[in-house]
LORO-298865 format. One record per residue: residue number from 1; x, y, z of N, C-alpha, C in turn. Coordinates in steps of 0.02 Angstrom, whole numbers, plus 32768, in hexadecimal, padded with zeros to 4 digits. Layout:
# residues N
{num->NUM, n_x->X, n_y->Y, n_z->Z, ca_x->X, ca_y->Y, ca_z->Z, c_x->X, c_y->Y, c_z->Z}
...
***
This chain:
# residues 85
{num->1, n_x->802B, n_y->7FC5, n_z->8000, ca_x->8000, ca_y->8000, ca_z->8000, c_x->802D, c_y->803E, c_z->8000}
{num->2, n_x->8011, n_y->8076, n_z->7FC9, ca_x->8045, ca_y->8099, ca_z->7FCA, c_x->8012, c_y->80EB, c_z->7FEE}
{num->3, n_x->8031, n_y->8116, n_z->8001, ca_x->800C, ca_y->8152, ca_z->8005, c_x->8008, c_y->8189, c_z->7FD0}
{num->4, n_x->7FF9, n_y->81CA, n_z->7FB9, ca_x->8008, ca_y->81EA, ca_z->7FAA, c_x->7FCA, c_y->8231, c_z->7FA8}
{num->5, n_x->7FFB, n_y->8268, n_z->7FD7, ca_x->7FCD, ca_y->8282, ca_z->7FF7, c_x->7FE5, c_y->82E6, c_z->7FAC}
{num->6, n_x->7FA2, n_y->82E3, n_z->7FAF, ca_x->7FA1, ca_y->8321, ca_z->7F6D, c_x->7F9B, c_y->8369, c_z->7F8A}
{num->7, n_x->7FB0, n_y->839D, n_z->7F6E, ca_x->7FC1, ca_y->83DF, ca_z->7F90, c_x->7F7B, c_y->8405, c_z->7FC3}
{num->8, n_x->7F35, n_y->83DF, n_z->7F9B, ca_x->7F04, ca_y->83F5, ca_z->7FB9, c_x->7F05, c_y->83C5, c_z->7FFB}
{num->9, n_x->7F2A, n_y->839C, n_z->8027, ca_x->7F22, ca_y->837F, ca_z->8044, c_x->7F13, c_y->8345, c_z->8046}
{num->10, n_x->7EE1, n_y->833B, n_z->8011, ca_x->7EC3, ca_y->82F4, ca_z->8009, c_x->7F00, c_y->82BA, c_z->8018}
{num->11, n_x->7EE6, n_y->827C, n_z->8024, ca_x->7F04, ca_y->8242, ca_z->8032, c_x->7EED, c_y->8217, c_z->7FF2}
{num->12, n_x->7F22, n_y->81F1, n_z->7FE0, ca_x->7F0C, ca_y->81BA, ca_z->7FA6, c_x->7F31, c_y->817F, c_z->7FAC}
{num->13, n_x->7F1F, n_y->8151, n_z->7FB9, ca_x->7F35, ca_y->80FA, ca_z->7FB5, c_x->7F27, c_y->80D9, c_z->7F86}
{num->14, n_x->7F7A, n_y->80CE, n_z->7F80, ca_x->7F87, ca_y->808B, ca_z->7F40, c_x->7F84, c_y->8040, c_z->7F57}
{num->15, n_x->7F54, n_y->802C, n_z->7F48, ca_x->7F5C, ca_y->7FDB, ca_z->7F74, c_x->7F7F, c_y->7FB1, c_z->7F30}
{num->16, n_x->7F9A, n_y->7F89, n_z->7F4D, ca_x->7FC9, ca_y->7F49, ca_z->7F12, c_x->7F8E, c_y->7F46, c_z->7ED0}
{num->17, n_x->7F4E, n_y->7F39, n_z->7EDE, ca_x->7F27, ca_y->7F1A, ca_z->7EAC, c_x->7F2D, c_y->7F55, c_z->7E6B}
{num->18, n_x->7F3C, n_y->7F8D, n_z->7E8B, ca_x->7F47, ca_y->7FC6, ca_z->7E45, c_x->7F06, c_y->7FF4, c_z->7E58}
{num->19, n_x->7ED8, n_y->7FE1, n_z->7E8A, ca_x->7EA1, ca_y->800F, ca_z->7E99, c_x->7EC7, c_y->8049, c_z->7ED2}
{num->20, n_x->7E87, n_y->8086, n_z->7EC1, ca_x->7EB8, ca_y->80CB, ca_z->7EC9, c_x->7E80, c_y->80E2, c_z->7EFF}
{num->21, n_x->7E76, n_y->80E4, n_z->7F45, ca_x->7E58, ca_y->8115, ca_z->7F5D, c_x->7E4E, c_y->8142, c_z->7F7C}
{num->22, n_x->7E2C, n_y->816B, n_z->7F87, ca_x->7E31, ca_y->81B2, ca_z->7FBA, c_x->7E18, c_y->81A5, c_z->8002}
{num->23, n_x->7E31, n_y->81DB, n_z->8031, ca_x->7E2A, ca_y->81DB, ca_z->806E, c_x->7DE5, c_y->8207, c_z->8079}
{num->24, n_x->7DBD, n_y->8214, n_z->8094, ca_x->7D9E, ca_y->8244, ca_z->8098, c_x->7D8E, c_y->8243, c_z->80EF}
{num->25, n_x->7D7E, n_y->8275, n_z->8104, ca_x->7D6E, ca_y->8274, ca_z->8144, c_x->7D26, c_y->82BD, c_z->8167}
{num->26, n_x->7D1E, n_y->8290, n_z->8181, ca_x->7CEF, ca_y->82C4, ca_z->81BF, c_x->7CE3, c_y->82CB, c_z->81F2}
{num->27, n_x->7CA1, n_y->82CA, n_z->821D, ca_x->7C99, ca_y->82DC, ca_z->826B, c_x->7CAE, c_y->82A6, c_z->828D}
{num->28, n_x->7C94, n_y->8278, n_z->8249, ca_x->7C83, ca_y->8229, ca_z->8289, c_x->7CCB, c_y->81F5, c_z->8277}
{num->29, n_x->7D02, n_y->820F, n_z->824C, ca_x->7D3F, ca_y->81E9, ca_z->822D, c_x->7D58, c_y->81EA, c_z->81F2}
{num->30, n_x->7D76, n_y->81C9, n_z->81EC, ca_x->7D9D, ca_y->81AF, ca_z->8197, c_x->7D77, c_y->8172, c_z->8168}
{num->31, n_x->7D7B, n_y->8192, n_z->8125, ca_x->7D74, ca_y->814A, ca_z->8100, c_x->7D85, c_y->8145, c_z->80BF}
{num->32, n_x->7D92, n_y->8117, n_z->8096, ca_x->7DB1, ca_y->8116, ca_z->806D, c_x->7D7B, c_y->8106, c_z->803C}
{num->33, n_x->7D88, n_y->8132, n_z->7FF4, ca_x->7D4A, ca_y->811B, ca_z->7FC8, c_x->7D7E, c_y->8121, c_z->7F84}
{num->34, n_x->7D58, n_y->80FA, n_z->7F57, ca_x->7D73, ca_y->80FF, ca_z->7F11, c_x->7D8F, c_y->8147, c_z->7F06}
{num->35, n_x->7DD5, n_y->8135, n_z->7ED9, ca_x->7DDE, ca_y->8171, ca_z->7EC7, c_x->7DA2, c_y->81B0, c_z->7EA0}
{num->36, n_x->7D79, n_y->8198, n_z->7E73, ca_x->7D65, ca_y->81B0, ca_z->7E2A, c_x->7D0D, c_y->81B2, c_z->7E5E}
{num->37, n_x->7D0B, n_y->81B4, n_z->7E81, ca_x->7CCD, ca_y->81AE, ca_z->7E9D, c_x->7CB9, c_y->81FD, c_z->7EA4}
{num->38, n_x->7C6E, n_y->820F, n_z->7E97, ca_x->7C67, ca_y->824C, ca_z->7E9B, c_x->7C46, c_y->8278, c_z->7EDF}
{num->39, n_x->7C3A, n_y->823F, n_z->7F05, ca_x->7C1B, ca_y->823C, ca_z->7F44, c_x->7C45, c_y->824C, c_z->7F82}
{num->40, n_x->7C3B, n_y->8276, n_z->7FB8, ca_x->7C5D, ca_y->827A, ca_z->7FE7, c_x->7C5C, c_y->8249, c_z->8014}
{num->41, n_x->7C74, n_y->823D, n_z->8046, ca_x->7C74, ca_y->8206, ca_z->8082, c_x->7C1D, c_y->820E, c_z->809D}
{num->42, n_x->7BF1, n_y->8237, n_z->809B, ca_x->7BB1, ca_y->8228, ca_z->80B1, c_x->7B90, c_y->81F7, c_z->8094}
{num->43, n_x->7B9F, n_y->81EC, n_z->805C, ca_x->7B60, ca_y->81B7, ca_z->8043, c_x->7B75, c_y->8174, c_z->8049}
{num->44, n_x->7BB8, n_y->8160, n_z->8046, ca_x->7BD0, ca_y->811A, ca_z->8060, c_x->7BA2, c_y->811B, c_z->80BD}
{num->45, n_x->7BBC, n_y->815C, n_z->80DA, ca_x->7B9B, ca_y->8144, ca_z->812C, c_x->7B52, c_y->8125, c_z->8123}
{num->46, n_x->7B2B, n_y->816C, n_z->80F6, ca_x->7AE6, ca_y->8159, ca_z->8108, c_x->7AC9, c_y->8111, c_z->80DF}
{num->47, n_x->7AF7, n_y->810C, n_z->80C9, ca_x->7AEC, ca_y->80BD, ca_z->8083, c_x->7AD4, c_y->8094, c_z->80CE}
{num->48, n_x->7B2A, n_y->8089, n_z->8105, ca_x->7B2E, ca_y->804E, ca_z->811F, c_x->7AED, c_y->8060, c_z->8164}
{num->49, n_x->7AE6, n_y->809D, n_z->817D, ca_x->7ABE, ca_y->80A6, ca_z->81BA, c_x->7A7D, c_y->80B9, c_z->81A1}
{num->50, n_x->7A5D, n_y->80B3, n_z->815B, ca_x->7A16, ca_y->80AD, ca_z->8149, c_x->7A18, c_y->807C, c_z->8109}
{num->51, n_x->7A20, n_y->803A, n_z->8124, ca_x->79FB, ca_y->801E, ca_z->80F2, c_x->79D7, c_y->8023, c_z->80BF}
{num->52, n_x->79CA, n_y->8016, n_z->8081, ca_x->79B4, ca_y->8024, ca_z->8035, c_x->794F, c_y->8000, c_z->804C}
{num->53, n_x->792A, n_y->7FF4, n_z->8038, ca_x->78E5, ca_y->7FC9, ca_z->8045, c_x->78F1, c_y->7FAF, c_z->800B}
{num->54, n_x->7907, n_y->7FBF, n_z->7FE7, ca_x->78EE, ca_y->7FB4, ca_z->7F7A, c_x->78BB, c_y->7FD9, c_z->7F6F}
{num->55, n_x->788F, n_y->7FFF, n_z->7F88, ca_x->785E, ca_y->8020, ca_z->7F6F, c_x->7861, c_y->8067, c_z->7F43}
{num->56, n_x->7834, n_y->8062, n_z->7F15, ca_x->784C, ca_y->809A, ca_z->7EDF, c_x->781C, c_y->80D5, c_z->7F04}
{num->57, n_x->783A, n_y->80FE, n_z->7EF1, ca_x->7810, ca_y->8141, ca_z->7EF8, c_x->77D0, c_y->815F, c_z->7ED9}
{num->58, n_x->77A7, n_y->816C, n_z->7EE9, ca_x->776A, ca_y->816F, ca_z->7EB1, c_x->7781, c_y->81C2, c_z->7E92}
{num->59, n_x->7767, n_y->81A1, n_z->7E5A, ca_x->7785, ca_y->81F3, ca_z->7E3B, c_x->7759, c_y->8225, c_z->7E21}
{num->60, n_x->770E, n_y->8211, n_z->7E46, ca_x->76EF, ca_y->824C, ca_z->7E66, c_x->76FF, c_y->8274, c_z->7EA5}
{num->61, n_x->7732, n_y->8233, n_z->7ED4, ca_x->772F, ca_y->8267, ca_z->7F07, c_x->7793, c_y->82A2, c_z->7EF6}
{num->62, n_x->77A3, n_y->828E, n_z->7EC3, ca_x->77E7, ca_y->82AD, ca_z->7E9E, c_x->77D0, c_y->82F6, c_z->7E6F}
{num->63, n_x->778B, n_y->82ED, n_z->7E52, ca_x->7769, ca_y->8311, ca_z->7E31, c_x->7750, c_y->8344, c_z->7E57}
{num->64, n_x->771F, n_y->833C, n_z->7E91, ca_x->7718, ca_y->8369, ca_z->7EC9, c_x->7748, c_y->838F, c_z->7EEE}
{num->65, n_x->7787, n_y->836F, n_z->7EEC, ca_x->77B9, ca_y->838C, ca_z->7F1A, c_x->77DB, c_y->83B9, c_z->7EF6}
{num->66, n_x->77DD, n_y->83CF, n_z->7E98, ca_x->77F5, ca_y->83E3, ca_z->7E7C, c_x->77C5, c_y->840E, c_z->7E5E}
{num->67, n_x->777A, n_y->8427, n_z->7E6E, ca_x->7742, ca_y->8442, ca_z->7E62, c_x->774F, c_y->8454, c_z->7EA6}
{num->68, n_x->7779, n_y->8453, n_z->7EEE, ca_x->775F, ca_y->848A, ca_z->7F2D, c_x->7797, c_y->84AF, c_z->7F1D}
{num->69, n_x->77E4, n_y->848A, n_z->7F0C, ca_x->7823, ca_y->84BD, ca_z->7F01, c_x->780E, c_y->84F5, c_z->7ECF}
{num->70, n_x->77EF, n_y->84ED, n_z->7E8B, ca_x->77E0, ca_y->8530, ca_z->7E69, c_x->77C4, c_y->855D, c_z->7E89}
{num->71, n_x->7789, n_y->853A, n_z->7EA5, ca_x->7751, ca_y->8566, ca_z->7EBB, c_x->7781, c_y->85A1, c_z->7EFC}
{num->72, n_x->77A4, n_y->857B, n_z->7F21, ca_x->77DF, ca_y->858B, ca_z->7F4A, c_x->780D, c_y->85DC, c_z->7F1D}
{num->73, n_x->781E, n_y->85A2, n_z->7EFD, ca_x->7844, ca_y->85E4, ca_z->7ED0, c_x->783B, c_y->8621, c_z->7EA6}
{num->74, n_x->77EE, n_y->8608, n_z->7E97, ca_x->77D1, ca_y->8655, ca_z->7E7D, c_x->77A1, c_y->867B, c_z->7EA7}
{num->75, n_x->779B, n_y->8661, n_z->7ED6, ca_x->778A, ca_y->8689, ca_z->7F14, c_x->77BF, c_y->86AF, c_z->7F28}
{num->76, n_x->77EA, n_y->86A6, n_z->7F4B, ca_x->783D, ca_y->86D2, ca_z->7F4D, c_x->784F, c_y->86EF, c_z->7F07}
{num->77, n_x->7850, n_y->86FA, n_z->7ED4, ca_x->785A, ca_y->8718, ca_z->7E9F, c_x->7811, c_y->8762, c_z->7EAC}
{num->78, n_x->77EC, n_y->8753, n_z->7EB1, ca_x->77AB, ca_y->8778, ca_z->7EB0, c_x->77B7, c_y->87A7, c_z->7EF5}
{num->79, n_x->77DC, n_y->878D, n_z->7F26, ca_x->77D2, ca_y->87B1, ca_z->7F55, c_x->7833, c_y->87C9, c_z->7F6C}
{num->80, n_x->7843, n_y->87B5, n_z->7F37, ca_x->788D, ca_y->87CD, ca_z->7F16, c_x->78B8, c_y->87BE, c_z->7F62}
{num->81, n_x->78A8, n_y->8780, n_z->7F6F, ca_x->78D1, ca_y->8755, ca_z->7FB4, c_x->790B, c_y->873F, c_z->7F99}
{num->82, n_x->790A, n_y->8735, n_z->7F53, ca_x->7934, ca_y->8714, ca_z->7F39, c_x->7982, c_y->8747, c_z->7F10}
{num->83, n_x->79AA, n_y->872A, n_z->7F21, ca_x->79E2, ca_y->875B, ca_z->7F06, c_x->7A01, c_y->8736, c_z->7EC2}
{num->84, n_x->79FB, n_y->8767, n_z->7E96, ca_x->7A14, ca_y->8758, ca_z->7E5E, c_x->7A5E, c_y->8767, c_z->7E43}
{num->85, n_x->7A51, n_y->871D, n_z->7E36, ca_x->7AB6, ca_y->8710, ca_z->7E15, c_x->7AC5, c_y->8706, c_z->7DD3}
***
């Protein structure tokens, strides 16, 4: 296992097999995830401490939730809450 740590800090491990990965860390520790992964260390935690059901999402209730954010957002536009970039 080799190390090699990059100017931003990051940590990266070379294990023998030729796989490459990063260190990442937070409140609760360290962990190591694929290099090329686009995900931070939260979603490996919440993977292992909330179980998956298999159940799909109904995508009326994805449809509604994306019919309250507009409604959300042009309400703040209208009442100029919103700062424009």
């Amino acid at each position: 296992m080799f190390l090699l740590i990059v100017a931003d800090g990051t940590l990266f491990v070379l294990f023998p097999s030729g796989e490459i990965m990063r260190e990442e860390k937070d409140s609760l520790g360290r962990e190591l995830l694929p290099e090329d992964a686009v995900f931070w260390i939260h979603a490996p935690r919440s993977s292992a401490n909330f179980p998956s059901s298999g159940e799909k999402i109904n995508p009326e209730f994805i449809k509604t939730c994306f019919m309250m954010k507009k409604a959300a957002a042009v309400t703040n536009c209208k009442m100029q809450f919103a700062v424009a970039s």
